[in-house]
N, C-alpha and C positions, 0 to 999 in steps of 0.2 A: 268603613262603617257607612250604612246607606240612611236614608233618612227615611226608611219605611215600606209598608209593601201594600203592593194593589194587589187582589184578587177579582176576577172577575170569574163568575162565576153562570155555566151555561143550563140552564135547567127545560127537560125534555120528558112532556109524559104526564105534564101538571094539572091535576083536577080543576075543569074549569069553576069549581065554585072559587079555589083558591086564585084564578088566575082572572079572577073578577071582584074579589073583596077587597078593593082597596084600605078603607079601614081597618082590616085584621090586619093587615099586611103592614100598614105603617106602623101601629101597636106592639108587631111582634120583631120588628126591626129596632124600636126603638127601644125594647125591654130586653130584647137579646144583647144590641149594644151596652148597654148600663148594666147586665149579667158579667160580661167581658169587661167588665173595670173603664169604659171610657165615659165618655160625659156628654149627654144629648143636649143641645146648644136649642135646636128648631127643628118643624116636622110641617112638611108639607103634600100635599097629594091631589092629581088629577085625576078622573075616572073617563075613561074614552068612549065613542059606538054611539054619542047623539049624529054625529055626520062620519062615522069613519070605523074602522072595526073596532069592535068591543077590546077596552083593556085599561091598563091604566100605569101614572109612572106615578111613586112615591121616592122621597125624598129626604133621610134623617142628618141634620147637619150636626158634625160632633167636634167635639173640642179638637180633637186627633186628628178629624176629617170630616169622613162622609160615607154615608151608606145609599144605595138608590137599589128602583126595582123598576123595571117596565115590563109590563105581559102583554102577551098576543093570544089573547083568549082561545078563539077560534082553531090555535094550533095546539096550545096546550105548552106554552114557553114562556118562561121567565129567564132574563139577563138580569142577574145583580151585578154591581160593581160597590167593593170596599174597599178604600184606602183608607192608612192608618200609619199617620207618623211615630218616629221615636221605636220605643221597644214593643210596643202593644202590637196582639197580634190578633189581624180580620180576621183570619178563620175561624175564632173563638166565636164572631156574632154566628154565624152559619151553621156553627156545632149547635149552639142555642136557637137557633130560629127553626131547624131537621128538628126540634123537641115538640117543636107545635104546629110543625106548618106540614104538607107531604111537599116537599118538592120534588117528585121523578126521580129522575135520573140525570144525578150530576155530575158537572164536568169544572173542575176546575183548577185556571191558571192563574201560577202566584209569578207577580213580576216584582224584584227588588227594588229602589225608584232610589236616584240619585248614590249609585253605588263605587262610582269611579269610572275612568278613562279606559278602562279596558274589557268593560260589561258591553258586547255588544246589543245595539237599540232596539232588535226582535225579541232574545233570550229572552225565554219563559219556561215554566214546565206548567205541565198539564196532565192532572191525573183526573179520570175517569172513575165515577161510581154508580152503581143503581140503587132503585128505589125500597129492592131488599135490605140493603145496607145501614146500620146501626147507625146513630145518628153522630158516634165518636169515630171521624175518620181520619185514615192516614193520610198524611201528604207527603210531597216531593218537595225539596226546594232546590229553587235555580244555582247555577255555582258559579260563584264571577271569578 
């Protein structure tokens, strides 16, 4: 039994209003989270492009863990990363956040985290989706 799982989560194709709102963005991170049964502890967020390119990281710290976002406006990219200990599961804030956000086209790998002696350190799976796609999607998971 592992003590949780990271997704990270690759997103390509992102409307730059969305890949510039920092405040939607930490909003719908942290209402998605608390949709998905966890418990928002703190919320923080920088907005980038006074000396460097436009974008911005947010940050939701939860009981479970943590949810984060940084964009690269200019490209149209967003990197989440959601970990989540115990039995809660991060995909669930992502199904909830595709309810109000566009993110593109996404790509994402879920890695088990502390799963045993025999999971090797790269093993990941990584499923692919676009921005046609209903916001309830399938996933893969890794096999230790």
């Amino acid at each position: 039994m592992g003590k949780g799982n990271h997704v990270l989560i690759d997103c390509r194709n992102v409307p730059r209003d969305v890949c510039l709102d920092d405040g939607r963005m930490l909003e719908v991170m942290a209402r998605s989270a608390a949709k998905a049964g966890m418990h928002v502890i703190s919320q923080v967020r920088y907005h980038f492009g006074h000396n460097s390119a436009p974008g911005y990281t947010c940050v939701v710290l939860l009981d479970e863990s943590h949810c984060s976002a940084h964009t690269y406006a200019d490209l149209g990219l967003i990197a989440l990363d959601v970990f989540t200990c115990g039995d809660t599961d991060p995909r669930k804030i992502l199904e909830h956040m595709r309810e109000e956000l566009d993110l593109g086209d996404v790509t994402v790998r879920t890695l088990p985290r502390f799963t045993g002696s025999d999971m090797l350190p790269n093993e990941a799976t990584v499923t692919e989706y676009d921005a046609d796609e209903a916001p309830a999607m399938q996933y893969a998971e890794a096999t230790c």
